[in-house]
C-alpha positions as a Markdown table, in Angstrom:
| # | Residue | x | y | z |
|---|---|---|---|---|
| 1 | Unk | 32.1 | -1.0 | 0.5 |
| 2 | Unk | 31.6 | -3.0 | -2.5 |
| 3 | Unk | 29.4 | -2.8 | -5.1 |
| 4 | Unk | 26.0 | -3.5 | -5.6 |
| 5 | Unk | 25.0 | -7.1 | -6.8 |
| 6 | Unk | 22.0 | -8.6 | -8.5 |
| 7 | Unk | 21.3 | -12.2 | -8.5 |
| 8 | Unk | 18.7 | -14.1 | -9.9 |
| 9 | Unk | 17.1 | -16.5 | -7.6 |
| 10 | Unk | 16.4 | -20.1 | -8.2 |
| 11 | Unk | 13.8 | -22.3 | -6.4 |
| 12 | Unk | 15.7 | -23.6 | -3.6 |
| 13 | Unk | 16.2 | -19.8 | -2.7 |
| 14 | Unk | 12.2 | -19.4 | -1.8 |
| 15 | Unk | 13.0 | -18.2 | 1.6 |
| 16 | Unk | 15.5 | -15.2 | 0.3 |
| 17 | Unk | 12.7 | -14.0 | -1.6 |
| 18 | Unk | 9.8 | -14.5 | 1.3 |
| 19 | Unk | 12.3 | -12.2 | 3.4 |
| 20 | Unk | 12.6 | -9.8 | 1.2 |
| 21 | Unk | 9.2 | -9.4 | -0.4 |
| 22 | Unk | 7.6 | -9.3 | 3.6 |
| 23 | Unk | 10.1 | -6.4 | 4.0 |
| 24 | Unk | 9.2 | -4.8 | 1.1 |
| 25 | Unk | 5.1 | -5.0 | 2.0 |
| 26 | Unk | 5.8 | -4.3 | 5.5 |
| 27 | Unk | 7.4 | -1.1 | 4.7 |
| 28 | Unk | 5.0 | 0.0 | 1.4 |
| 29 | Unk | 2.3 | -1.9 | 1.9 |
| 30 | Unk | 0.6 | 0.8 | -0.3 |
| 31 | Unk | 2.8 | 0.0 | -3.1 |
| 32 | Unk | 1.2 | -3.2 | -3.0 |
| 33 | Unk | -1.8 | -5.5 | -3.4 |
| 34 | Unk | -1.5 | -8.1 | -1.0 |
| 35 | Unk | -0.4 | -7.7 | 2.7 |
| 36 | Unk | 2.2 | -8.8 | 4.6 |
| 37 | Unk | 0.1 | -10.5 | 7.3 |
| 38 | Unk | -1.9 | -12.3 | 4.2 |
| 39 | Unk | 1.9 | -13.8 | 2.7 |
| 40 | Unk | 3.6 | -14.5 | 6.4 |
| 41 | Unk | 1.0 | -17.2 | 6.1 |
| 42 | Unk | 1.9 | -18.9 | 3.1 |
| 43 | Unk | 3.7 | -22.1 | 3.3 |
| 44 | Unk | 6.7 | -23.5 | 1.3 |
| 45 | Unk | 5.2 | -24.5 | -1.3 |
| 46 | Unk | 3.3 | -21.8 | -1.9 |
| 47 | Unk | 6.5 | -19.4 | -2.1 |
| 48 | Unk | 8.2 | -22.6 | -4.4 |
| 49 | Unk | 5.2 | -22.0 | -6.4 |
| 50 | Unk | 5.7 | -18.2 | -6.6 |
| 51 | Unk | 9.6 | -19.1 | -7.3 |
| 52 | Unk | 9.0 | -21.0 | -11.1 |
| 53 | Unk | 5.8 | -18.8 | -12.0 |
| 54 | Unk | 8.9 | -15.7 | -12.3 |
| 55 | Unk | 12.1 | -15.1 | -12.1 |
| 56 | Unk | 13.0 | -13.0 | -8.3 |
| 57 | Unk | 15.9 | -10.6 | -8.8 |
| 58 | Unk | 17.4 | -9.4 | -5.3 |
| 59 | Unk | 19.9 | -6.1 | -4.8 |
| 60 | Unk | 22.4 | -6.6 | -2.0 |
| 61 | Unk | 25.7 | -4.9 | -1.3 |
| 62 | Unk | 28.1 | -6.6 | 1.5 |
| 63 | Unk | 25.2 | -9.3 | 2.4 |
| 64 | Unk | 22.4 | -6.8 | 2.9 |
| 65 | Unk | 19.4 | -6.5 | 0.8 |
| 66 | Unk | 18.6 | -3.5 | -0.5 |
| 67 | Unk | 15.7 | -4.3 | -3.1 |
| 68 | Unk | 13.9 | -6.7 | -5.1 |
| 69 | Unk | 12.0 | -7.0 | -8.2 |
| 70 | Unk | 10.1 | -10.2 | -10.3 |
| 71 | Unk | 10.0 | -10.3 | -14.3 |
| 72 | Unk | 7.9 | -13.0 | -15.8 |
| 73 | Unk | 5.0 | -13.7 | -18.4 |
| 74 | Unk | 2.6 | -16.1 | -17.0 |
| 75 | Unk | -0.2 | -13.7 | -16.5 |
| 76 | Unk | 0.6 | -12.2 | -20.2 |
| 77 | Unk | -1.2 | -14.2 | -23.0 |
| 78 | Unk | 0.8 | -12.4 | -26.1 |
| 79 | Unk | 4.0 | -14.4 | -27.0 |
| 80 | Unk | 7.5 | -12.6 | -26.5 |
| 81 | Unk | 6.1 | -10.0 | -24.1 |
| 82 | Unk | 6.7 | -10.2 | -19.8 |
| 83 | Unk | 5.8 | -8.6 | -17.1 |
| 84 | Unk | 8.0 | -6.3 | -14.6 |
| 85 | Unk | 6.6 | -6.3 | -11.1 |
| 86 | Unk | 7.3 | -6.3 | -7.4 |
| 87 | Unk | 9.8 | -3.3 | -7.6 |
| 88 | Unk | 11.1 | -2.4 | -4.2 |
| 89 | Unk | 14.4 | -0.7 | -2.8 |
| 90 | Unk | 15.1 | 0.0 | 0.7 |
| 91 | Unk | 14.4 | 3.4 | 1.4 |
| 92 | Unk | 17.4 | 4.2 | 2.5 |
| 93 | Unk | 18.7 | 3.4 | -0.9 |
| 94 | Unk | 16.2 | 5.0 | -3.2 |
| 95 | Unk | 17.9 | 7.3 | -5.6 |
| 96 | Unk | 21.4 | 5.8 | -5.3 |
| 97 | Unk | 20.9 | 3.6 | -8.3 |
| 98 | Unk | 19.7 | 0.3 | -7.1 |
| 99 | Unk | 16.4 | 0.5 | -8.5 |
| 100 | Unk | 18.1 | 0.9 | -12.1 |
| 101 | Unk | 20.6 | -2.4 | -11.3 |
| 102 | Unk | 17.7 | -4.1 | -10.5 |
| 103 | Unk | 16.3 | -3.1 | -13.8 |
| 104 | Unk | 19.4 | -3.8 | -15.9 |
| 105 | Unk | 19.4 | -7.4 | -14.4 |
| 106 | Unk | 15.4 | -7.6 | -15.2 |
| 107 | Unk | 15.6 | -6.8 | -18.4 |
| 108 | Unk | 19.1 | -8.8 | -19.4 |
| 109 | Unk | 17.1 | -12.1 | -17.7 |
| 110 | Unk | 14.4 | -11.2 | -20.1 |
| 111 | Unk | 15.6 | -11.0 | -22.6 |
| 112 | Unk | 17.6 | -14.3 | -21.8 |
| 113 | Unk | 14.5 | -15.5 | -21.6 |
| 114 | Unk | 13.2 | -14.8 | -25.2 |
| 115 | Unk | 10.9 | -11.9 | -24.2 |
| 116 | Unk | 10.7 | -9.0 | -26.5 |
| 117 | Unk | 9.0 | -6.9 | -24.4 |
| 118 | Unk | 8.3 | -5.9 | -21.0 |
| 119 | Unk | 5.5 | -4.5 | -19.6 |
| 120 | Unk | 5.5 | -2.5 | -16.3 |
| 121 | Unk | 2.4 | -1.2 | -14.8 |
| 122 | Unk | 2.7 | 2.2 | -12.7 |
| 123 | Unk | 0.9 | 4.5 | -10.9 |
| 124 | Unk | -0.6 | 7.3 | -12.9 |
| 125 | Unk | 0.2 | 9.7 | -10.0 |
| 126 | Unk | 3.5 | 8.3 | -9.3 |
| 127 | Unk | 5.1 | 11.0 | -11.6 |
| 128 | Unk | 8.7 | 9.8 | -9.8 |
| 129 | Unk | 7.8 | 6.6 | -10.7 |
| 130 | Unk | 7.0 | 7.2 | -14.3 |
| 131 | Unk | 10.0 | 9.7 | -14.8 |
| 132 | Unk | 12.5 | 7.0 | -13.6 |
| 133 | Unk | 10.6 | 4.1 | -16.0 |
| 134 | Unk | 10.8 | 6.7 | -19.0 |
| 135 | Unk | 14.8 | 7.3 | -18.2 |
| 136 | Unk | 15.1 | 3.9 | -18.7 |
| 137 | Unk | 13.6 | 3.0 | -21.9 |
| 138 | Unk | 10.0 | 2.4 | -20.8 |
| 139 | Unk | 7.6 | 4.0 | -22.9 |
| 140 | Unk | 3.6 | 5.4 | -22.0 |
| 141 | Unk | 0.6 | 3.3 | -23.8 |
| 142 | Unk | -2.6 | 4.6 | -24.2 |
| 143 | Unk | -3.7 | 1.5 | -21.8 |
| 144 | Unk | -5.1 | 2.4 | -18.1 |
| 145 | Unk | -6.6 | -0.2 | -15.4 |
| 146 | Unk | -7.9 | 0.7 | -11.9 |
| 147 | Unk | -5.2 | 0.6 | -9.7 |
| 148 | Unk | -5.6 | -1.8 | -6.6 |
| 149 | Unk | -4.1 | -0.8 | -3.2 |
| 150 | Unk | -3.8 | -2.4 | -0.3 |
| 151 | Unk | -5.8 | -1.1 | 2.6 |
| 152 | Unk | -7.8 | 1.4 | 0.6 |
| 153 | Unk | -11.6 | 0.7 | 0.2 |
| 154 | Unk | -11.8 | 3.6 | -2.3 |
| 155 | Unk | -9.1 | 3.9 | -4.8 |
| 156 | Unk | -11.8 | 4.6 | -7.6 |
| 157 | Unk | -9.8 | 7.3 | -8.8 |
| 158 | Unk | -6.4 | 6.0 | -8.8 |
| 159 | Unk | -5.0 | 3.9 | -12.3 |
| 160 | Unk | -1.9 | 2.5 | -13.5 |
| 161 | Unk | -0.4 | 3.3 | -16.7 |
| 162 | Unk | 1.2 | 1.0 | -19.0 |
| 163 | Unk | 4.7 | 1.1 | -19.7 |
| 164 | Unk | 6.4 | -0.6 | -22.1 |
| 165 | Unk | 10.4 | -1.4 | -22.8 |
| 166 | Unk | 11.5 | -2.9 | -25.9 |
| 167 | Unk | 14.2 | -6.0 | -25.9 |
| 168 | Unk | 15.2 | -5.8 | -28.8 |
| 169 | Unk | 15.7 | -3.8 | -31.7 |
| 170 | Unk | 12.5 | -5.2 | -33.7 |
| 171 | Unk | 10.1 | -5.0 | -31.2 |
| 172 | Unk | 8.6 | -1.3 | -31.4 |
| 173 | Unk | 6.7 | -0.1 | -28.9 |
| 174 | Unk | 2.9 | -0.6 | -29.3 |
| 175 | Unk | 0.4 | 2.3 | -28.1 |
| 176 | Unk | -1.9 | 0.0 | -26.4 |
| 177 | Unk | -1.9 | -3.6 | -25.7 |
């Protein structure tokens, strides 16, 4: 067996990442806004669109995927800071260290990409979630929004808490954003 591998995905490599982010919201779709049977429908150039908004950052080990993750700052208006999203690992794989490659590579590509920052949103409940963020350099703001989950009518309880991860040795880490 070899090791695992992260790529970064260009354009031309929309369908990689349309197969891999359907198999990631057919098997959480409650880690997730949209659906699967919403994004089967989009068409090429809605997934080229996706492609240049943020960079897709795919897992595999001997040609199989085993987890994906986007890093980008076109929803952020504050210069130098991006966004971490999309995290998924095949569950088979959870807690073998894919989830933290796919980090390493996010953050390296950000930081290639002049960000300073990266923010990554996660479920106030998801102690797992925040433990593994926190092992990895993420830090807890005082910032909260209502978390939105597919499927669920009534989340009016459920938030995400900001995390954020300095790039570089300047940045600091802010308490809110």
């Amino acid at each position: 067996m070899t090791d695992i591998s992260v790529r970064v995905l260009e354009e031309e490599n929309w369908s990689e990442y349309r197969e891999a982010r359907l198999r990631a919201l057919k098997e959480s779709p409650e880690a997730f806004v949209a659906s699967a049977e919403e994004e089967e429908s989009y068409d090429e150039a809605r997934w080229r669109d996706r492609m240049q908004r943020s960079r897709r950052l795919l897992a595999e080990q001997d040609g199989a995927l085993l987890g994906v993750v986007s890093v980008g700052s076109h929803k952020i208006e504050e210069p130098g800071v991006g966004e971490l999203f999309g995290l998924w690992v095949e569950p088979a794989r959870r807690g073998t260290g894919v989830a933290r490659k796919l980090l390493e590579a996010a953050a390296a590509q950000a930081r290639n990409d002049d960000l300073k920052q990266l923010i990554y949103w996660v479920g106030t409940d998801n102690g797992p979630a925040v433990a593994f963020a926190s092992s990895f350099g993420f830090r807890p703001t005082d910032n909260r929004r209502p978390m939105q989950i597919h499927g669920v009518d009534d989340a009016e309880d459920a938030e995400e808490l900001a995390m954020v991860l300095p790039l570089s040795n300047s940045a600091g880490v802010p308490t809110s954003l």
